[in-house]
C-alpha positions as CSV (number, residue, x, y, z in Angstrom):
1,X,26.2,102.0,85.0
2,X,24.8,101.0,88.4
3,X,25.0,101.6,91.6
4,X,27.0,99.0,92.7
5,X,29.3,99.5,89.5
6,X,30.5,102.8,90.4
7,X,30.8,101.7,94.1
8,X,33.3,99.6,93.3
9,X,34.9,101.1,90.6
10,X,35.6,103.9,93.6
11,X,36.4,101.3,96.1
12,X,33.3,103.2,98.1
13,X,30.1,101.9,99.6
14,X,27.0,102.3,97.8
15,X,25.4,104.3,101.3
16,X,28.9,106.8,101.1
17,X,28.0,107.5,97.1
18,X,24.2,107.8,98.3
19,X,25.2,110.4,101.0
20,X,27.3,112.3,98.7
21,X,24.5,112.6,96.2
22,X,21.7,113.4,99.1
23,X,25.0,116.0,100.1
24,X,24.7,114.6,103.7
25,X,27.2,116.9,105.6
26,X,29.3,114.1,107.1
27,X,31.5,112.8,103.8
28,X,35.2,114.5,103.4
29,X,35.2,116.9,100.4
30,X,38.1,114.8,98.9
31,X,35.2,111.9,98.6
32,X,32.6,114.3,97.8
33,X,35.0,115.5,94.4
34,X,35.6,111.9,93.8
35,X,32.5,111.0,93.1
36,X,30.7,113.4,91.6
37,X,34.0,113.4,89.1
38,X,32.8,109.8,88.5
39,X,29.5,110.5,88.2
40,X,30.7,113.2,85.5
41,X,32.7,111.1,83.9
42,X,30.6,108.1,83.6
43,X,27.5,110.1,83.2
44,X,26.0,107.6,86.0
45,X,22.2,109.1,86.6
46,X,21.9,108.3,90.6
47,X,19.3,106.4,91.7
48,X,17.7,109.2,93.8
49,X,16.7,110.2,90.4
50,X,15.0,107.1,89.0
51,X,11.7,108.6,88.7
52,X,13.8,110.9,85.9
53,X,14.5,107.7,84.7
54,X,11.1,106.2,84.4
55,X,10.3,109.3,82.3
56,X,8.3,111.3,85.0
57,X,9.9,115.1,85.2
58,X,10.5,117.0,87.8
59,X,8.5,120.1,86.2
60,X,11.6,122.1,87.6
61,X,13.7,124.7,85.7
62,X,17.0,126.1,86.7
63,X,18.0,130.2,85.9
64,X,21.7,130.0,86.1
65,X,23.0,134.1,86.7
66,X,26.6,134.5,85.8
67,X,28.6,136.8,87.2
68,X,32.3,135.9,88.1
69,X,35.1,137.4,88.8
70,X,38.5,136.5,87.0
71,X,40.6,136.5,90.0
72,X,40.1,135.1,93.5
73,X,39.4,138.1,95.4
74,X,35.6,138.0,97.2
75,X,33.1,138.9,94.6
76,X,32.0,142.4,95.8
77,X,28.4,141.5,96.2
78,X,29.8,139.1,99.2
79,X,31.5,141.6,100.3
80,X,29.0,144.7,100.4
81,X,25.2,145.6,100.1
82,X,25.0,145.6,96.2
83,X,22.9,143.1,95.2
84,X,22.6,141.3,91.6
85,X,19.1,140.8,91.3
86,X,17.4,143.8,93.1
87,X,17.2,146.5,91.2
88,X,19.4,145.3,88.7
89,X,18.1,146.4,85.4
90,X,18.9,143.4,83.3
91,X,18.3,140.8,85.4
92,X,15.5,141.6,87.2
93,X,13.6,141.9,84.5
94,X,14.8,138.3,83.1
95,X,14.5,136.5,86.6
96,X,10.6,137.9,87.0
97,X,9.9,137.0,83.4
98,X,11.3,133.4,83.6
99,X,9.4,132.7,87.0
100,X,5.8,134.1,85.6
101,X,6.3,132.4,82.2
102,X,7.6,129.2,83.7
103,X,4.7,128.9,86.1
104,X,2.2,129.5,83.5
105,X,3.6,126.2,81.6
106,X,3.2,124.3,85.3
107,X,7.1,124.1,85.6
108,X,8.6,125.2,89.1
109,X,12.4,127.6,89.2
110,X,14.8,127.5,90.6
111,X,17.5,130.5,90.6
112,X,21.4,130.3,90.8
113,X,24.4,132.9,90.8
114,X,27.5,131.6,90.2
115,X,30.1,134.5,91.5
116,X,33.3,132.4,91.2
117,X,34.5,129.7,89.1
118,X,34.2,127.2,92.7
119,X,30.2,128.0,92.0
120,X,30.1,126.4,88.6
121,X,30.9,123.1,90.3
122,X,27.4,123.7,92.0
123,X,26.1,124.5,89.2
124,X,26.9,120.6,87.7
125,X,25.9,119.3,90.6
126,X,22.3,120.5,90.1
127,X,22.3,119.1,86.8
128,X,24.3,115.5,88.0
129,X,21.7,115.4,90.9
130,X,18.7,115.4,88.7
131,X,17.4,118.2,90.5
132,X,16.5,120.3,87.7
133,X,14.6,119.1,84.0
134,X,16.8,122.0,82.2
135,X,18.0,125.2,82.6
136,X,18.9,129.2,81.1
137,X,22.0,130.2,81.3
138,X,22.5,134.2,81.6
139,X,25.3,136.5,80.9
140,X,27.9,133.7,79.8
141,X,31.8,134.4,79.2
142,X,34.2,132.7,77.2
143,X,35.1,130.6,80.4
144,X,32.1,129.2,81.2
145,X,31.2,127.6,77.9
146,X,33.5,124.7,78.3
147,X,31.1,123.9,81.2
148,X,27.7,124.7,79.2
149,X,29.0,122.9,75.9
150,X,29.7,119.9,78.2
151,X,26.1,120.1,80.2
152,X,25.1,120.0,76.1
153,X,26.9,117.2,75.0
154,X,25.6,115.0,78.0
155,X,21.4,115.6,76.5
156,X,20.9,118.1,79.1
157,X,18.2,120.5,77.9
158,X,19.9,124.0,78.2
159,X,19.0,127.9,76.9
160,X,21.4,130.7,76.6
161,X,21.1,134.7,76.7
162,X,23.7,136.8,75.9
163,X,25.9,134.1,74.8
164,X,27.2,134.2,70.8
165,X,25.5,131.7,68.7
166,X,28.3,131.1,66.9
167,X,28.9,127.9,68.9
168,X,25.7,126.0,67.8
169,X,26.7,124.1,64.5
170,X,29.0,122.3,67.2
171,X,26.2,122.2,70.0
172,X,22.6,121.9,69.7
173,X,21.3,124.7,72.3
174,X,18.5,127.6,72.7
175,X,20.6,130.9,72.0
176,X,18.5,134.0,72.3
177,X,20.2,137.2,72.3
178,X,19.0,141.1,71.3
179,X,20.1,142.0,68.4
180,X,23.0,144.5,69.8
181,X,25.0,144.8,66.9
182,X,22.1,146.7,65.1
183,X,20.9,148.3,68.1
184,X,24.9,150.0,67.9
185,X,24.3,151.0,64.9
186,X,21.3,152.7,65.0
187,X,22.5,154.6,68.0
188,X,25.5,155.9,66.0
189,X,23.3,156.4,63.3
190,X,21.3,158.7,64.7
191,X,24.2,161.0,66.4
192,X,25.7,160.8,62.8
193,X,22.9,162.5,61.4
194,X,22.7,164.9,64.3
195,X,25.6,166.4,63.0
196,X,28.1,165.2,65.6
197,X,31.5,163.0,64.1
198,X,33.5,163.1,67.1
199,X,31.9,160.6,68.8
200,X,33.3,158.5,72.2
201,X,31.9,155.1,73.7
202,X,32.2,153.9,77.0
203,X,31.8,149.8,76.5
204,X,30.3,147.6,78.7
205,X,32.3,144.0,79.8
206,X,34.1,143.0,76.8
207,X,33.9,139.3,78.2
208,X,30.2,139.4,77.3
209,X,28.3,139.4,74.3
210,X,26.3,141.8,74.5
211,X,29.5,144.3,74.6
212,X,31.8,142.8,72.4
213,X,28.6,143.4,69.4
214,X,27.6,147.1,70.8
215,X,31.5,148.1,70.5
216,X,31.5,146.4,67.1
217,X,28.6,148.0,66.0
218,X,30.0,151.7,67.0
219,X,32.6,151.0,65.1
220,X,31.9,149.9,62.2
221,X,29.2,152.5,61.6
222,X,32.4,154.9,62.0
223,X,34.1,153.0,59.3
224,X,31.5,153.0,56.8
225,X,31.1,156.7,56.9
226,X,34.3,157.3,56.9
227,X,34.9,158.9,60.2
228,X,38.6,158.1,61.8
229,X,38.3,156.0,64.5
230,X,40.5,157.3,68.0
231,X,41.5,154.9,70.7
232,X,41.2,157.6,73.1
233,X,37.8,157.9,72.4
234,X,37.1,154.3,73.8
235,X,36.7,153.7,77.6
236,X,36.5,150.2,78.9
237,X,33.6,150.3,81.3
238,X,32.1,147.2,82.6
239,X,28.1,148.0,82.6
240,X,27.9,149.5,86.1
241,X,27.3,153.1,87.5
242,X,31.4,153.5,88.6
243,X,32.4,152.6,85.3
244,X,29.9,155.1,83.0
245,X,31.1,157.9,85.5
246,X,35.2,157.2,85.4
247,X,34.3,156.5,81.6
248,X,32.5,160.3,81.0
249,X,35.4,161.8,83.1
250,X,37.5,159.9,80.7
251,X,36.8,161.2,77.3
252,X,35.7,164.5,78.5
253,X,38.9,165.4,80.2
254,X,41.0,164.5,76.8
255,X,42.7,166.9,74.4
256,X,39.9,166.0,72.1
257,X,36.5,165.6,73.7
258,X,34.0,164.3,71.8
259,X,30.7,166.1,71.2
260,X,28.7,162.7,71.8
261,X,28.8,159.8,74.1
262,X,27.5,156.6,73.0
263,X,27.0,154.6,76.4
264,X,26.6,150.4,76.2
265,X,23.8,150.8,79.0
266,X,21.4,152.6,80.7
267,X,23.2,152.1,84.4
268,X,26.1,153.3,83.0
269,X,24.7,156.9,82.0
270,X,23.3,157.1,85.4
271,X,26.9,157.6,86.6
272,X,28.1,159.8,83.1
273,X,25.2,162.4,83.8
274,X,26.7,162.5,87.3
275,X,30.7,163.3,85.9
276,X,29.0,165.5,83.5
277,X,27.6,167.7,86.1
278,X,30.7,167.6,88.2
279,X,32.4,169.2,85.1
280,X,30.4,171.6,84.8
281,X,28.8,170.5,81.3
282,X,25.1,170.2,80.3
283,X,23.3,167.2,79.0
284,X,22.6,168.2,75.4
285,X,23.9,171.5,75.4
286,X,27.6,170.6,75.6
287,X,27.2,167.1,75.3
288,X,25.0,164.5,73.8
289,X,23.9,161.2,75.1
290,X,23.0,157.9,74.0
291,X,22.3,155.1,76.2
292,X,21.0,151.6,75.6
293,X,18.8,149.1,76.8
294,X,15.9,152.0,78.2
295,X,15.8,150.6,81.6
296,X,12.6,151.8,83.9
297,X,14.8,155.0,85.0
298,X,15.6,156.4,81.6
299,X,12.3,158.6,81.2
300,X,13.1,159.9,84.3
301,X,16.4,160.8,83.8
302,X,17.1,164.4,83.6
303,X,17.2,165.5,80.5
304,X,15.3,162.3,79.9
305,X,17.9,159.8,78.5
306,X,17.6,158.7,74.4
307,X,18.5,155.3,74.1
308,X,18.1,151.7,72.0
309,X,15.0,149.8,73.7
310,X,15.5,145.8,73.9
311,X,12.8,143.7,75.5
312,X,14.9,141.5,77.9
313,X,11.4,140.0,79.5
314,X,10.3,139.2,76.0
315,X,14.2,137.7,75.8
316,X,13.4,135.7,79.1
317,X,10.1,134.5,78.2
318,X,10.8,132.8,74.5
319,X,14.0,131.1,76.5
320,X,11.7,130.2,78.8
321,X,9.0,129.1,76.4
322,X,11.8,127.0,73.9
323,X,13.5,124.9,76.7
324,X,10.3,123.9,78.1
325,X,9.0,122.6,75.2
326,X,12.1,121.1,74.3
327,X,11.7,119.4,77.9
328,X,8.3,118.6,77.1
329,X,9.3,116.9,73.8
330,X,12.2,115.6,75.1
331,X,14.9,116.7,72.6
332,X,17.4,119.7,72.1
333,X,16.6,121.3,69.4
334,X,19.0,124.6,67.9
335,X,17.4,127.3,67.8
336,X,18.7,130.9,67.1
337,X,16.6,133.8,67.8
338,X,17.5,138.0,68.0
339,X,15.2,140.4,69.7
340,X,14.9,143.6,67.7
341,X,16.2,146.8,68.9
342,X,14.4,149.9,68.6
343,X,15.8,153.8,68.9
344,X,13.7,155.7,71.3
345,X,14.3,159.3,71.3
346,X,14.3,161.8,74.4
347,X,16.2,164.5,75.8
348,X,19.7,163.9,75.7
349,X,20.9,164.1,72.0
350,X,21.3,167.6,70.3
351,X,21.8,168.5,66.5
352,X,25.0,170.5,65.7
353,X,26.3,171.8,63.3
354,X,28.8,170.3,61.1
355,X,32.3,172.0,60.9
């Protein structure tokens, strides 16, 4: 389609659909929706991107960060001092990877957080404007795969990390994920032959991946060793520091405490060691600990925190790696790969004895 085809198919100028692709401030956002929808619809490449279309790149990669909230309350990093990417122990480390990695093949990044269901409409815009060559998509829920798997269907060159591969026999995409299922099991493995069979788990974000498999994992190791599994003994955290401290308080404030904690992250112990004190327990004396992903801080913990080690900048840097070629060579290709999980053991996890 041309440019003077969608003009007219809108009933629009071609210079008011050129200023709403070059997002010149002055066009109503009623026109603004109507024609990108076309644009969407008609998958119309703009002519401000004919150089894409004469088959020279942009050399420019998009990291696409998803956090977003269900309901239409502020998201709480608007609204406070948190932050996503400083300090944060999983994507840091995937955002620094991705840059170094991307520059070393000569492509450029560019970084994205979409924080509300409004922001994914920015994100199609990147990929409509022909800003970007093909991007990594990060922390994905259920929701936002409509929007991916339709990013996918128009030959747009996309990577995903923590987001199930289950979805590529229907659409060719990069999917590499740590292998969190297994990483679950070893955890419980290893409390199981500490002795312990009262076990409790304070989940991460059961919209995401990378929780739904840990959960899985923990219980299904339960299962096959024939330990009862409790409902009380499972807190629904959400990967953050609150969440592993209400979760500890939790299942140690029950009629039937556990003797071990399996925790779905590392942040999340931070804020278990801290309800642990408060109650008066010790950290492995009363109370063993497993973590997972050994973030930076684990080592320094105190007792030093055991917990399942995952490489998310070697995660980062294959996705990185994979779409670039696949940019370079000019087709998606389905790929499916899982980053082993090792068991590092520390301080925090005591043998008992059976009873």
């Amino acid at each position: 389609m041309r440019s003077e085809d969608l003009a007219k198919l809108l009933g629009l100028s071609r210079s008011t659909i050129s200023r709403v692709i070059n997002n010149y401030p002055d066009i109503p956002q009623a026109t603004r929706d109507k024609v990108w929808k076309a644009i969407e619809e008609h998958n119309y490449a703009p002519n401000a991107s004919a150089r894409n279309l004469a088959g020279v790149k942009n050399k420019m990669i998009a990291i696409i960060l998803l956090d977003i909230n269900d309901n239409e309350e502020p998201h709480h990093v608007k609204t406070t001092e948190d932050t996503i990417i400083h300090d944060n122990p999983f994507f840091s480390p995937v955002v620094n990877a991705v840059s170094d990695q991307a520059n070393k093949m000569d492509y450029y990044v560019l970084v994205s957080i979409a924080y509300s269901k409004k922001d994914l409409k920015k994100v199609q815009n990147i990929f409509h404007q022909k800003i970007i060559d093909g991007a990594i998509f990060v922390g994905t829920q259920e929701a936002e795969y409509e929007l991916i798997f339709n990013l996918i269907e128009q030959n747009h060159k996309i990577a995903m990390i923590d987001t199930s591969e289950v979805y590529n026999t229907d659409h060719d995409a990069i999917y590499i994920n740590a292998d969190n299922y297994e990483g679950s099991v070893k955890a419980v493995s290893y409390l199981l032959e500490l002795g312990h069979t009262s076990l409790g788990i304070i989940t991460g974000n059961l919209k995401k991946l990378s929780a739904i498999e840990r959960l899985k994992g923990f219980e299904q190791t339960l299962t096959q060793h024939g330990i009862e599994r409790h409902k009380d003994a499972i807190y629904h955290g959400d990967f953050t520091e609150n969440s592993g401290y209400d979760g500890a308080k939790h299942l140690l404030s029950g009629p039937n405490p556990p003797t071990a904690i399996f925790v779905s992250n590392d942040t999340m112990a931070i804020g278990a060691y801290k309800a642990i004190n408060e109650l008066g327990l010790r950290i492995p004396e009363d109370i063993s600990i497993i973590g997972f992903d050994n973030s930076f801080f684990s080592p320094y913990l105190n007792p030093a925190l055991t917990t399942i080690e995952i490489s998310f900048s070697d995660i980062a840097k294959r996705a990185t790696t994979l779409l670039i070629e696949s940019i370079e060579q000019e087709q998606q290709r389905r790929i499916v790969e899982k980053e082993d999980a090792t068991l590092i053991k520390r301080e925090s996890c005591k043998a008992i004895k059976s009873m």
